[in-house]
Backbone as CSV, one residue per row, in Angstrom:
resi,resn,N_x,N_y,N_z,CA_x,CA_y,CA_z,C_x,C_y,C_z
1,UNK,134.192,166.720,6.869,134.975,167.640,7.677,134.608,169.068,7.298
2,UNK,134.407,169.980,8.257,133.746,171.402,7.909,135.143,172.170,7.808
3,UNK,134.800,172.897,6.906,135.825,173.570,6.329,136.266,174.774,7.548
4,UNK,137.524,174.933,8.307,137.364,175.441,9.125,137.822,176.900,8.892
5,UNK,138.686,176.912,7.895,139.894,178.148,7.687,138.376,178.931,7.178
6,UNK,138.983,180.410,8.086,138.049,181.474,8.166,138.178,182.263,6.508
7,UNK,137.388,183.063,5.934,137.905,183.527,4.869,138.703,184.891,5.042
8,UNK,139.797,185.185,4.885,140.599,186.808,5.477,139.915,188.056,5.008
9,UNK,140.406,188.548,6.141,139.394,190.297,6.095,139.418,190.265,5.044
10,UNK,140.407,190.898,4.077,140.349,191.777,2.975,138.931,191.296,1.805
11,UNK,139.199,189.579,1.990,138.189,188.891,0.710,136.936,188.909,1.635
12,UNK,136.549,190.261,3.042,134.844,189.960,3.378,134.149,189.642,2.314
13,UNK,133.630,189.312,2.449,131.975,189.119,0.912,130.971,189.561,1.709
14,UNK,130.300,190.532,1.457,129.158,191.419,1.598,128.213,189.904,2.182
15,UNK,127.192,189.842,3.242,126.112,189.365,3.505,125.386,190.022,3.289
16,UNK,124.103,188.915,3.136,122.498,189.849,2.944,122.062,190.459,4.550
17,UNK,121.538,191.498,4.839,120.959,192.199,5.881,120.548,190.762,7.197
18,UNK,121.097,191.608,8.392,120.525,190.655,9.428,118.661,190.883,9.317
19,UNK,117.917,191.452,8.682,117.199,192.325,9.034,116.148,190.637,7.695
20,UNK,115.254,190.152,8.812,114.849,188.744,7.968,115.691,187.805,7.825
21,UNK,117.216,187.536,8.488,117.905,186.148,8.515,117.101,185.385,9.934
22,UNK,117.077,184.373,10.130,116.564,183.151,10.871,117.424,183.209,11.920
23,UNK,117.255,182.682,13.151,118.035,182.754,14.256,119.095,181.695,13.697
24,UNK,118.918,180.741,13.190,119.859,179.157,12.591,120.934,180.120,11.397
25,UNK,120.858,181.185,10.632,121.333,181.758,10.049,122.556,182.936,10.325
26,UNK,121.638,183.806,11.714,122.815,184.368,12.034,123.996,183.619,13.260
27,UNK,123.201,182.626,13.396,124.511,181.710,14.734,125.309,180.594,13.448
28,UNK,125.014,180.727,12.245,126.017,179.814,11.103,125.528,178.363,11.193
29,UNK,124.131,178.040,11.563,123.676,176.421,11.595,123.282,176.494,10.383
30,UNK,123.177,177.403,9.127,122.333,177.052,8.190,122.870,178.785,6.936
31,UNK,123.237,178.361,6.141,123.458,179.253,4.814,122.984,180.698,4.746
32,UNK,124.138,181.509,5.068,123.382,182.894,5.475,122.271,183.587,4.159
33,UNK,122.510,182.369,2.583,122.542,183.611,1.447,120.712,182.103,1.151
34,UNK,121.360,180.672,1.431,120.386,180.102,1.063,119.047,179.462,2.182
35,UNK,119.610,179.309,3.101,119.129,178.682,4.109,119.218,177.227,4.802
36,UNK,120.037,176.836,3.718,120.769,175.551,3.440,121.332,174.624,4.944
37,UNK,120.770,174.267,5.837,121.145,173.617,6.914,122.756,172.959,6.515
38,UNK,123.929,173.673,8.041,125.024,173.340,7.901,125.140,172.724,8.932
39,UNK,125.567,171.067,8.719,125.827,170.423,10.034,127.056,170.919,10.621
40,UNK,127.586,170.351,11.547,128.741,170.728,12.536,130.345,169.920,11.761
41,UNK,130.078,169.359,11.345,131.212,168.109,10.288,130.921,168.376,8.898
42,UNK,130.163,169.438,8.559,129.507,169.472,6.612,130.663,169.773,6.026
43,UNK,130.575,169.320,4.855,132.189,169.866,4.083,131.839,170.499,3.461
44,UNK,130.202,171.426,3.345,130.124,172.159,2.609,130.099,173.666,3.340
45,UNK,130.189,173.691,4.578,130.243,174.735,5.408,131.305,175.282,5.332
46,UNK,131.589,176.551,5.132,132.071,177.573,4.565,132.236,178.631,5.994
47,UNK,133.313,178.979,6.691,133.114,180.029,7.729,133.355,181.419,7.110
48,UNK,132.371,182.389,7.455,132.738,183.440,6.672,133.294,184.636,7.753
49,UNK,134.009,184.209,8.928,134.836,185.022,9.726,133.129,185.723,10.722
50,UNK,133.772,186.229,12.182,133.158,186.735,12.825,132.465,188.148,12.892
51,UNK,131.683,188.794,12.690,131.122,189.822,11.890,130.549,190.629,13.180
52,UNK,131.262,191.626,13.222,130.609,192.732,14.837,129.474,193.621,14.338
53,UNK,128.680,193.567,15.551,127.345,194.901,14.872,127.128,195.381,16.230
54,UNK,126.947,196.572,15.789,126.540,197.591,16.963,125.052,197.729,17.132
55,UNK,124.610,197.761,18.440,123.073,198.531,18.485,122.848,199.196,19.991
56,UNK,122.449,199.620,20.342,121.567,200.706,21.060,122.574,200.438,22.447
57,UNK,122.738,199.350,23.280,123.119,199.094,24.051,124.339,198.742,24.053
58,UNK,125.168,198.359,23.107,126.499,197.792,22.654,126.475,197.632,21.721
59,UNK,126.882,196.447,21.618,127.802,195.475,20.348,128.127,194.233,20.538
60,UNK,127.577,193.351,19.399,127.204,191.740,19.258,127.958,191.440,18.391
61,UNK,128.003,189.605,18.559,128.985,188.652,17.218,128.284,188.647,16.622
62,UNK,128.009,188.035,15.249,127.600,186.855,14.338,128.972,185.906,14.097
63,UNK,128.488,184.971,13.763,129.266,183.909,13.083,128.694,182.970,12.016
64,UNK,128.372,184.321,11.038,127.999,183.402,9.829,128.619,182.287,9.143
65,UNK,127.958,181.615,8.144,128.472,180.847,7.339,127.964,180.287,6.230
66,UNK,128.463,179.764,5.269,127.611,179.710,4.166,127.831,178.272,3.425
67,UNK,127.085,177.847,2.595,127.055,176.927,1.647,128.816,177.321,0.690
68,UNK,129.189,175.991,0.250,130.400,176.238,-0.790,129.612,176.802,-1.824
69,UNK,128.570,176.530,-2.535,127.978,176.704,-3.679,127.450,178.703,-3.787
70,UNK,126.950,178.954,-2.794,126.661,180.442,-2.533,127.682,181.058,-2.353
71,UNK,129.214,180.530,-1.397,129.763,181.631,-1.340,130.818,181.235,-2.258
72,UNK,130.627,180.732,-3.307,131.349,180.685,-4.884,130.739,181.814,-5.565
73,UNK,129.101,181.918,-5.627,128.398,183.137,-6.323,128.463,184.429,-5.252
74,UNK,128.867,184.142,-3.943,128.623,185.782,-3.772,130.378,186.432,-3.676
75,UNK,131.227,185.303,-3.973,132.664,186.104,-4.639,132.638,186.231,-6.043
76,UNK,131.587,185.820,-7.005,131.404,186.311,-8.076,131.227,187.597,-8.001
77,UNK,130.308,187.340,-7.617,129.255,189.144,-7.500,130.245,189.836,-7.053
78,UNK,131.260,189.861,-5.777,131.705,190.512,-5.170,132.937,190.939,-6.649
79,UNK,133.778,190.004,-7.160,134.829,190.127,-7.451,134.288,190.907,-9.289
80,UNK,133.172,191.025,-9.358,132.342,191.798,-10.582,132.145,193.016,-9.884
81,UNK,131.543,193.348,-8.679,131.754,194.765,-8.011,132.624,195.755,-7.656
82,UNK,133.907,195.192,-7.369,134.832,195.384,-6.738,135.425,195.731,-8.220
83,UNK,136.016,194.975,-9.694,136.638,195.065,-10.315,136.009,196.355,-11.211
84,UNK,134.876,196.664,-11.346,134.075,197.643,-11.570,134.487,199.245,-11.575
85,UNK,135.019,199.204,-10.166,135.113,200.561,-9.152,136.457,200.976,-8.600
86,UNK,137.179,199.839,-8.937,138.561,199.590,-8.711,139.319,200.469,-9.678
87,UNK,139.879,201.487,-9.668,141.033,202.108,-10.604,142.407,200.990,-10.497
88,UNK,142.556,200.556,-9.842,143.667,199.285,-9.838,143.424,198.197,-10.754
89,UNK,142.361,197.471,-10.763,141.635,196.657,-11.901,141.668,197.395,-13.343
90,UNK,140.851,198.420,-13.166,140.978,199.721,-14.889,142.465,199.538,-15.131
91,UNK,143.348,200.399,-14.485,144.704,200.599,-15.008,145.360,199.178,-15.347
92,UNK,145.297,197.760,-14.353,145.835,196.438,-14.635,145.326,195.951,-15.862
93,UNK,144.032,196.558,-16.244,143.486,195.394,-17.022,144.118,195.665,-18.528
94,UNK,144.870,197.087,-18.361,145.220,197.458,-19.758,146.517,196.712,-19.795
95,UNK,147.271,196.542,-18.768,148.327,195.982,-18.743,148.050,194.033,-18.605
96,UNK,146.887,193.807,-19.029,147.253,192.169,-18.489,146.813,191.349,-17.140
97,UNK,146.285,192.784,-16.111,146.666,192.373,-14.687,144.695,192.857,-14.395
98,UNK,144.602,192.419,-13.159,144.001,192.992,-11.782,144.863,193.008,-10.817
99,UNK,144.229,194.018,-9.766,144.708,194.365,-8.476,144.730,192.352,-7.606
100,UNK,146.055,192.892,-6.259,145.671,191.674,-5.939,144.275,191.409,-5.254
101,UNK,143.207,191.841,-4.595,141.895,191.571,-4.473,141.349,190.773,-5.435
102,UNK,141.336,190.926,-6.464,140.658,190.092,-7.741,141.517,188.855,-8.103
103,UNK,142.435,188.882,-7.812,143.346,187.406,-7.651,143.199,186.756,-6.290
104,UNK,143.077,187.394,-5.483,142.275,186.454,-4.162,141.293,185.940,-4.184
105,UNK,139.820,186.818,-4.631,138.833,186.468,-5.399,138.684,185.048,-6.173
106,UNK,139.783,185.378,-6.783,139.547,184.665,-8.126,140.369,182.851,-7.830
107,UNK,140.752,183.200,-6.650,141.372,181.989,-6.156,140.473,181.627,-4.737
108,UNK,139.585,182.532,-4.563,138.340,181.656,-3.574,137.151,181.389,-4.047
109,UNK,137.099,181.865,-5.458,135.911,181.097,-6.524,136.644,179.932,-7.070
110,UNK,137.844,179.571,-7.247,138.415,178.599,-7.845,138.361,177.498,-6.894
111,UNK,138.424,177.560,-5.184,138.281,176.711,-4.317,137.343,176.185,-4.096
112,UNK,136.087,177.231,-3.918,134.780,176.899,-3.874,134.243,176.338,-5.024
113,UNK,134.472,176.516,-5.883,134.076,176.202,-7.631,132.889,174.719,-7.155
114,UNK,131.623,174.725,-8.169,130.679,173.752,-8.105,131.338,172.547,-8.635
């Protein structure tokens, strides 16, 4: 069963550039980060919400999606970037805490987990 629940704005996770993804990549048949073919029923398919881009004439979808295993490492990365730059994270961490972002994070690396 493909995992259907979208991931919410706030936890976007950065994708790599449309700029060299595969046509199977930016329509979500296949792992935006690995290349990883996602069937239509995979339980490892991951929706990573609908993503708008502008160009010359308008403005287009994507509907990426990713492997469980990649988008476990790219809320790593993300939730190591984010906690970085965050004055909410700095000030929590003296107290015990992160901001809630890094507890969302940290509970969609715990879902995805290998």
């Amino acid at each position: 069963m493909t995992d259907t629940r979208e991931i919410p704005d706030v936890l976007r996770l950065p994708l790599p550039s449309l700029n060299g993804q595969t046509e199977a990549q930016v329509r979500g048949h296949t792992c935006v980060w690995c290349g990883t073919h996602l069937g239509l029923a995979d339980p490892a398919a991951v929706d990573l919400g609908e993503r708008r881009h502008r160009r010359l004439d308008g403005r287009y979808s994507t509907f990426p999606r990713g492997c469980r295993p990649c988008v476990y490492d790219a809320a790593l990365g993300h939730l190591h970037t984010h906690a970085l730059g965050c004055a909410g994270c700095r000030e929590g961490e003296e107290k015990g805490g992160h901001c809630d972002k890094v507890r969302a994070l940290a509970r969609l690396m715990k879902e995805y987990a290998r």
